[in-house]
N, C-alpha and C positions, 0 to 999 in steps of 0.2 A: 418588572420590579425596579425601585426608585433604589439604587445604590451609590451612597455617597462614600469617597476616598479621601484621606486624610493625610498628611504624612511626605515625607522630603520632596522638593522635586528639584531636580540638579542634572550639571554636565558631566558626564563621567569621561574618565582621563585612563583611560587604559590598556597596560605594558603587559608585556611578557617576557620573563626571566627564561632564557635556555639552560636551565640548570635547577636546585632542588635546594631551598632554601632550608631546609634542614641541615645539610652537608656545611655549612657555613656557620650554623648558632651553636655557641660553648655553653652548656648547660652553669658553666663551673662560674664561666663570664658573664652572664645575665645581667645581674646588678650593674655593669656597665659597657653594656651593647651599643656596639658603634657599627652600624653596618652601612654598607653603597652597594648597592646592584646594577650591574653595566645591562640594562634593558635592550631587547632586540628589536623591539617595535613600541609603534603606541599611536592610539589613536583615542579621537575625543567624539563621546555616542551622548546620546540623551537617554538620562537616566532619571532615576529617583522611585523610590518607591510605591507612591501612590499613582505617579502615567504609569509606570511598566505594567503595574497590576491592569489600570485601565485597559490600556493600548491589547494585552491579549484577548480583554472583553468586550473587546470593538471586535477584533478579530470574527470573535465568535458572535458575531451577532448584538451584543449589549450596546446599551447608550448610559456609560458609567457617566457619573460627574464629577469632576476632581475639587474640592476647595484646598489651597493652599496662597503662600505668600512666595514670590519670585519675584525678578531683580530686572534691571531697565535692559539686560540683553538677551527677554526672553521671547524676543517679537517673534522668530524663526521655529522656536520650538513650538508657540501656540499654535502657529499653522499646520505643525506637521499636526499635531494633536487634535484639531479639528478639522480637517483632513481625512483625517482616520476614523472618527465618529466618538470622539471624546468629548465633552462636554466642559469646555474652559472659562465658563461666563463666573468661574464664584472662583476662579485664582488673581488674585492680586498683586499690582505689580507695588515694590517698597522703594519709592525714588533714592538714588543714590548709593544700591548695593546692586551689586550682582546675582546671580542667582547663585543656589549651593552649589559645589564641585565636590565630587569624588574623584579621588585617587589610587588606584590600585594597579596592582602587579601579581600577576599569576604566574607559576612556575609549572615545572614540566610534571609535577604530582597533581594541578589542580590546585592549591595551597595557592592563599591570599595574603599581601601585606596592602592595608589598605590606609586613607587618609582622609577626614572629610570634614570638609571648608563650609559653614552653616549659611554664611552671608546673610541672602533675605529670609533664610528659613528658622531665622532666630525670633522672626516677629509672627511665629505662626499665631500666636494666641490672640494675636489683635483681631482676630475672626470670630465668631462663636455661633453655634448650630441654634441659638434664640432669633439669628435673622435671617433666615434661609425661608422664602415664598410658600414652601412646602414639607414638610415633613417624612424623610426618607423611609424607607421599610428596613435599612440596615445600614450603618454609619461605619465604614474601615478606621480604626485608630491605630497606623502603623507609622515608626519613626519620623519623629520629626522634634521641633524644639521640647524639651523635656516639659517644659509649663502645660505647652499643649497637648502632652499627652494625658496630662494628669486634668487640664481642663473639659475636655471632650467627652472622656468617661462620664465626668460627672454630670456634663448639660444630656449624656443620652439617658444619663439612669433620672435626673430632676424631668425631662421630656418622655419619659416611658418610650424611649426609642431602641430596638435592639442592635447592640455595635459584635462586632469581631475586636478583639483584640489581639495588637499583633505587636510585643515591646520589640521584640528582634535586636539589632545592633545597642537600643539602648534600653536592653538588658543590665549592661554594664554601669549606665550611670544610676538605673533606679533602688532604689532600699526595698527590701524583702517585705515590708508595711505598705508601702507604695504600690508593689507587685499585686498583690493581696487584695486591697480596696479595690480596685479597679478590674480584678479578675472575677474577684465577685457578685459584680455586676454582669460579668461577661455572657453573651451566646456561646459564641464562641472565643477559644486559646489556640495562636498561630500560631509556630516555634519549632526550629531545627532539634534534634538530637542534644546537642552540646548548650543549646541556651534552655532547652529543659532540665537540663542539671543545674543551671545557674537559678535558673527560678527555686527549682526544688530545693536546694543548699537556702537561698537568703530567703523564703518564708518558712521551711521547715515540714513544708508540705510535702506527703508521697503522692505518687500516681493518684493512689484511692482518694485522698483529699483533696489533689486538686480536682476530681471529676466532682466532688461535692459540691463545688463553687461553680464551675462553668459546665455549662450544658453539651457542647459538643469541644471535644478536645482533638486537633491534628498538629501530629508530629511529623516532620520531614526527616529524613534520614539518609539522602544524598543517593547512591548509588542503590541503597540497601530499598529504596519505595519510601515508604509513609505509612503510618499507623494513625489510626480513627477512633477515636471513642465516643459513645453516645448509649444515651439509654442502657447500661450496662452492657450493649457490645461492642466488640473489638474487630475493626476491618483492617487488613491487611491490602495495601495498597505498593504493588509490584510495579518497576519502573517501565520506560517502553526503549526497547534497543533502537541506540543512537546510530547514526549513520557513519558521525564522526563527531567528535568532542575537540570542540573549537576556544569554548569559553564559559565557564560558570556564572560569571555577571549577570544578576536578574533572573537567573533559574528558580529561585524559592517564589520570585514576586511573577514567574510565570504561573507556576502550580497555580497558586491564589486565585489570576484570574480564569483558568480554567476550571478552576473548582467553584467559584464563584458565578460562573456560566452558566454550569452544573443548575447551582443551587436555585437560582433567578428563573427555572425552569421548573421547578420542584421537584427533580430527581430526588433517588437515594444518595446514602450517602457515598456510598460504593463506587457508584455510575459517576456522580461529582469528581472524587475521587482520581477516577481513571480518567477523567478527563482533563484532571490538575496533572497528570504524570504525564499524559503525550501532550498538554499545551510544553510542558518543560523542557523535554528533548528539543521540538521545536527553538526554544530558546536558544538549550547548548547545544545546539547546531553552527550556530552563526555568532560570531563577535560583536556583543551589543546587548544590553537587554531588548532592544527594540528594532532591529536588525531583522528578526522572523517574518516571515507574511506566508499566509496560505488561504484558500477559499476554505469557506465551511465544507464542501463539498470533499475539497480532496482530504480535510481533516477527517469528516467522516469516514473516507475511505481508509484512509491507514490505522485509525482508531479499530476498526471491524478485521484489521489484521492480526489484532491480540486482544481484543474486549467482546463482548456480547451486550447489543444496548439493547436488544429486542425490539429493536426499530424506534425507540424513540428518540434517537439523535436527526430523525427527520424535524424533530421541532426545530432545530438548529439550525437545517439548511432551509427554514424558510414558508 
């Protein structure tokens, strides 16, 4: 299956707080928050949301292909990314910027304070899914410059192309009309716990309405698994015990391409699923979104230590 990814691609920059940034914020002082956190570490990973999703579906066997716009110091990362069996011939490099950076800090709850520098990924929309050799079977629209999120939707639904939608982080900057158009177009709705209430508050829509509009609905929900909807059923999707919890960065954008692995295979949606939950441990194992590596083989193996695939994850190993 032809799956194309949309959406940031950046250096992530990130610290870890020995302490709990709750314990520090005045509810009363809000209106004028002045905070410094003396940071205990930090380091700089490749990130961005549309490789991380990729890089887990190389993992698993996939040959995603990413289109985005990135900056004249992204020669290093192209390699690691075709390397890995990414497909980087439709990212573009914008002479004279950088590429995005992320900035975050995670404390000792897991709790994120984050920052994020757009540079070349302000000009995503100077691309458009009208010049692409071929025609994808599923198009990813997850964060990236706000024009292109709202341009993409609309060249899949003018192209009868089926996308995933994934607003995620900018949740925040879109209008509840915005949300709306472009979910109703959707296959699929990607979205944490906390940005499904932001959806729900600015279109006005519940649960039941939004399943009117989009065909399969996944919610993540951190520790607590992920919820599934489709067809009028509801799958519960339980997490896989961590070995150790290293870092959340890139945990929801692992799920994705394990579920996305999943799907490119035509599992249920169950099976997809649970294959989105232990690609994620893998993730928060290790510091990085892209940090994780395992054979198909030994995935399969740990996967059969708490899932039942009835043997079809032998498509996976090959």
């Amino acid at each position: 299956m032809d799956i194309l990814l949309t959406g940031s691609v950046a250096y992530d920059y990130l610290m870890t707080f020995p302490g709990q940034f709750k314990e520090h914020i005045l509810p009363e002082r809000l209106a004028s928050i002045s905070l410094s956190f003396l940071v205990e570490s930090m380091s700089k990973q490749r990130g961005g949301i549309a490789p991380n999703i990729a890089y887990t579906m190389a993992l698993l066997g996939e040959k995603p292909r990413v289109m985005a716009t990135v900056g004249e110091d992204f020669g290093d990362y192209r390699t690691w990314l075709d390397s890995k069996g990414v497909d980087t011939s439709l990212m573009k490099v914008i002479p004279g910027l950088f590429t995005a950076s992320f900035f975050a800090t995670t404390d000792t709850d897991s709790a994120q304070i984050a920052s994020f520098y757009p540079g070349a990924m302000a000009y995503s929309a100077s691309q458009s899914l009208k010049d692409l050799d071929k025609k994808p079977d599923l198009v990813i629209v997850s964060p990236s410059a706000p024009d292109a999120m709202m341009k993409f939707p609309a060249e899949c639904r003018e192209l009868d192309i089926r996308y995933l939608y994934d607003p995620s982080q900018q949740v925040l900057r879109l209008e509840g009309s915005e949300l709306a158009r472009d979910m109703e177009g959707a296959y699929f709705l990607f979205c944490n716990d906390y940005e499904f209430g932001l959806i729900s508050k600015k279109t006005g829509w519940s649960l039941d309405q939004i399943l009117e509009h989009v065909q399969v609905l996944v919610i993540t929900r951190g520790k607590d698994g992920a919820d599934l909807y489709a067809g009028g059923d509801a799958v519960h999707i339980p997490t896989v015990p961590e070995e150790e919890v290293v870092d959340p960065t890139g945990v929801g954008d692992a799920f994705r391409g394990g579920f996305l692995a999943g799907y490119s295979h035509g599992f249920d949606w169950k099976l997809c699923g649970e294959i989105g939950s232990l690609a994620a441990v893998y993730c928060l194992e290790q510091r990085g979104p892209q940090s994780h590596s395992y054979t198909r083989k030994e995935f399969a193996e740990r996967f059969r230590k708490y899932f039942d695939d009835d043997g079809k994850l032998d498509v996976l190993l090959g």
